[in-house]
C-alpha positions as CSV (number, residue, x, y, z in Angstrom):
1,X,5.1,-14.6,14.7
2,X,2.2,-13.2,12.8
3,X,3.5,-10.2,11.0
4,X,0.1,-7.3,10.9
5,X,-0.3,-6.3,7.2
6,X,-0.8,-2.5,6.9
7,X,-0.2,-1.2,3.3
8,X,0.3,2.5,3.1
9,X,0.8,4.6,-0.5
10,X,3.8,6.3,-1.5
11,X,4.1,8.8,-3.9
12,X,5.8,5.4,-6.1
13,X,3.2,3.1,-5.1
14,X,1.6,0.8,-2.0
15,X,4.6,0.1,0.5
16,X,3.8,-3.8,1.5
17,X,5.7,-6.0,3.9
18,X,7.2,-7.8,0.3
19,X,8.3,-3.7,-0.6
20,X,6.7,-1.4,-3.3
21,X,3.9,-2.3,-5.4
22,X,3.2,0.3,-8.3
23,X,-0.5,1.4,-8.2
24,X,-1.7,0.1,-11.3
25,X,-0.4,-3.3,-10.2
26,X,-2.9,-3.1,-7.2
27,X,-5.7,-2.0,-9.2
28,X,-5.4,-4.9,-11.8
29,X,-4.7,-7.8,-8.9
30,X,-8.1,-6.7,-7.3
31,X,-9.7,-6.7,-9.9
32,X,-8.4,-9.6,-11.5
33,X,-9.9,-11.1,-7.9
34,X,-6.4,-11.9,-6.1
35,X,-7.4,-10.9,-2.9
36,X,-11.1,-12.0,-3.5
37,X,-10.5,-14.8,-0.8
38,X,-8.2,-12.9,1.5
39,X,-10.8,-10.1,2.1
40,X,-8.4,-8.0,4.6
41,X,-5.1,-7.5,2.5
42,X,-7.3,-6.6,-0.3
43,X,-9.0,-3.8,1.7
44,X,-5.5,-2.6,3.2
45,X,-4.5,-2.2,-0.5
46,X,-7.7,-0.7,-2.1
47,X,-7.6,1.8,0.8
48,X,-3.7,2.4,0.3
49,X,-4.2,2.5,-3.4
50,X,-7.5,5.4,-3.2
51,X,-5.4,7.3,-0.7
52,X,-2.8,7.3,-3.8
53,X,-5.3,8.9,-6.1
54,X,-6.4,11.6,-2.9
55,X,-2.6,12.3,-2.3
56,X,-2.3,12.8,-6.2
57,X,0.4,10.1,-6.6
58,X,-1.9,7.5,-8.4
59,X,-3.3,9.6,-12.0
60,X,-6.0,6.2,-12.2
61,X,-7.9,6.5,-15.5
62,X,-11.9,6.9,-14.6
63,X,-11.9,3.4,-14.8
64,X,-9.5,2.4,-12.7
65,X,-10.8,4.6,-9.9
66,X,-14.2,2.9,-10.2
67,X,-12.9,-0.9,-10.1
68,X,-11.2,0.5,-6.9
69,X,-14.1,1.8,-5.6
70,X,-16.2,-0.6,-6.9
71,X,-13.8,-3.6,-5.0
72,X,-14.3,-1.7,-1.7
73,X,-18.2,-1.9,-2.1
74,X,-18.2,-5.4,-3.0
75,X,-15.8,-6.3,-0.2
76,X,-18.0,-4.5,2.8
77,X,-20.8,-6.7,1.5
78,X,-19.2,-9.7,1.4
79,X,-17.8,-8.8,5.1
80,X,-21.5,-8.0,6.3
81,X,-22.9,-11.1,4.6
82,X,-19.8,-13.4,6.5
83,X,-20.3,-11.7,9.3
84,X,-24.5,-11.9,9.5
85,X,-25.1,-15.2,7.9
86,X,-21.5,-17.7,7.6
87,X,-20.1,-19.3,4.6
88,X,-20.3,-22.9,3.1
89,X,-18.2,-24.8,1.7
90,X,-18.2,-24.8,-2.2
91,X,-16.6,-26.2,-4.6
92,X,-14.4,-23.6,-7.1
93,X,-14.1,-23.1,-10.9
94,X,-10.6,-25.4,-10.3
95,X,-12.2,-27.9,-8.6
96,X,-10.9,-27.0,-4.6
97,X,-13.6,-26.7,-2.1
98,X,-13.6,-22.8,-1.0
99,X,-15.2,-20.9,1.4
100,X,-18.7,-18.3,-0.1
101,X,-20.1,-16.3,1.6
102,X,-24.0,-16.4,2.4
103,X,-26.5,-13.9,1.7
104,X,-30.2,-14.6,3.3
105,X,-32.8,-12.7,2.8
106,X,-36.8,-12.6,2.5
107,X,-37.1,-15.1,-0.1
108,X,-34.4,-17.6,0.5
109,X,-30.6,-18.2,0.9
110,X,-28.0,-18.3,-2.0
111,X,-23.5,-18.3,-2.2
112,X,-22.1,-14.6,-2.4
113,X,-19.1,-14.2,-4.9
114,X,-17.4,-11.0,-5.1
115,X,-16.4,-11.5,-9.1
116,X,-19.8,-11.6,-9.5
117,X,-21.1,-8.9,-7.2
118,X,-18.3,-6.7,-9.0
119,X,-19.7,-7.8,-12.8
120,X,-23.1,-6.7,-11.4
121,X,-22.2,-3.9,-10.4
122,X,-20.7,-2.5,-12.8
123,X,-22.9,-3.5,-15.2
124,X,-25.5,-1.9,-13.6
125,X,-24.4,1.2,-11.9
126,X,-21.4,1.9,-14.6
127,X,-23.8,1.6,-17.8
128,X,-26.7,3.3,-16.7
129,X,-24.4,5.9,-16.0
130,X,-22.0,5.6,-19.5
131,X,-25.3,5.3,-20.8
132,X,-26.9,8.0,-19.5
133,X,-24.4,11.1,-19.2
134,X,-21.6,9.7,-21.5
135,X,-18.2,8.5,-21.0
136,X,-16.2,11.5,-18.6
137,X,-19.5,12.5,-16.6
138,X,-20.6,9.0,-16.4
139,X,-17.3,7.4,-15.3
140,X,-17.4,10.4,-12.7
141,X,-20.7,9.6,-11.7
142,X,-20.3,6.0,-10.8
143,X,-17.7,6.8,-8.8
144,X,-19.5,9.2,-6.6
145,X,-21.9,6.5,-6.7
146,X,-19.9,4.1,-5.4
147,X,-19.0,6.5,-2.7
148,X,-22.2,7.0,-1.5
149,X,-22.4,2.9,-0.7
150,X,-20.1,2.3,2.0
151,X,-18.9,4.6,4.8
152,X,-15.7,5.0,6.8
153,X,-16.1,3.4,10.3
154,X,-13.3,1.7,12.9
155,X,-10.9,2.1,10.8
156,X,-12.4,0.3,7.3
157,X,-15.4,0.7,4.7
158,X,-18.4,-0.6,5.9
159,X,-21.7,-0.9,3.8
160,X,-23.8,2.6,4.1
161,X,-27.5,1.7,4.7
162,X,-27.6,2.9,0.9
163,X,-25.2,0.6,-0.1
164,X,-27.4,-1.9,2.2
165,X,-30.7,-1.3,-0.1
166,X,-28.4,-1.2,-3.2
167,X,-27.3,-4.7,-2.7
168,X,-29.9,-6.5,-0.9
C-alpha cells in the first residue's frame, strides 16, 4: 500500500509519517538538498515548515526563512521544467546515473539542478539585496522577493509569470 505523505506543522515541529521533525531540521535537510530528488516530500515539508513561521511556532532566523523560500522557488521551476521539457539521464557527483531536469529555451537546451539554481539565486537576489539595504532590510527583502516568484495554485507553489522571467 502506498502510504500519501502530507506533512503538517505543529507548534513542536513538522508531524511526518516517521513522527515529529523539529523545524530547523527541515530547513537544514532542504537545503542541504535531501529532498532535491524527491521533489514532492520536499515541497510537503517546505510548505509545513513556512506554515510554522505563519503560525509563529518556527522563530526561523532571516536566513532560514529565505532558504525556505528560496527551496520552494527552485522546486516550482524544476517542476515546470520536468513537466515542459523531460529529464535525462546523468551521471551524479558519486558516480550513479540520476535523473536532471531540462530547461530549453531560445538558444539551446541544458541539465537543471536545484543546488545550483538555489546557489544562483541566492547569490543574486540575496546579495543585491544585503548589498544594497543591509543585513535586517535586505534579508527581509529577499524574502518578499522570493514571494513574489511563485504563487499558490491546486494545492502547491507554482512559478508566478515573474518568477517565470526571473528564471528563464
Amino acid at each position: 500500500m502506498n502510504k500519501q505523505f502530507n506533512p503538517e506543522a505543529a507548534p513542536g515541529g513538522v508531524i511526518t509519517g516517521s513522527g515529529l521533525v523539529g523545524f530547523l531540521s527541515v530547513a537544514e535537510s532542504l537545503s542541504r538538498g535531501d529532498y532535491d530528488h524527491n521533489q514532492l516530500e520536499g515541497m510537503g515539508l517546505a510548505c509545513a515548515a513556512l506554515d510554522g513561521v505563519a503560525l509563529t511556532w518556527f522563530a526561523a532566523a532571516p536566513v532560514q526563512h529565505a532558504s525556505l523560500w528560496q527551496w520552494v522557488v527552485v522546486a516550482a521551476f524544476v517542476a515546470e521544467q520536468l513537466k515542459n521539457n523531460g529529464d535525462v539521464d546523468v551521471i551524479g557527483e558519486d558516480g550513479a546515473k540520476v535523473k536532471a531536469a531540462v530547461y530549453v529555451g531560445q538558444y539551446g537546451a541544458m541539465t537543471v539542478y536545484p543546488a545550483a539554481e538555489r546557489f544562483a539565486l541566492a547569490s543574486h537576489v540575496e546579495g543585491y539585496a544585503l548589498q544594497k539595504y543591509g543585513t535586517i532590510a535586505g534579508m527581509d527583502l529577499a524574502i518578499q522577493y522570493y514571494q513574489t516568484m511563485v504563487e499558490w495554485r491546486d494545492g502547491t507553489y507554482w512559478l508566478s509569470a515573474h518568477g517565470r522571467d526571473v528564471l528563464t
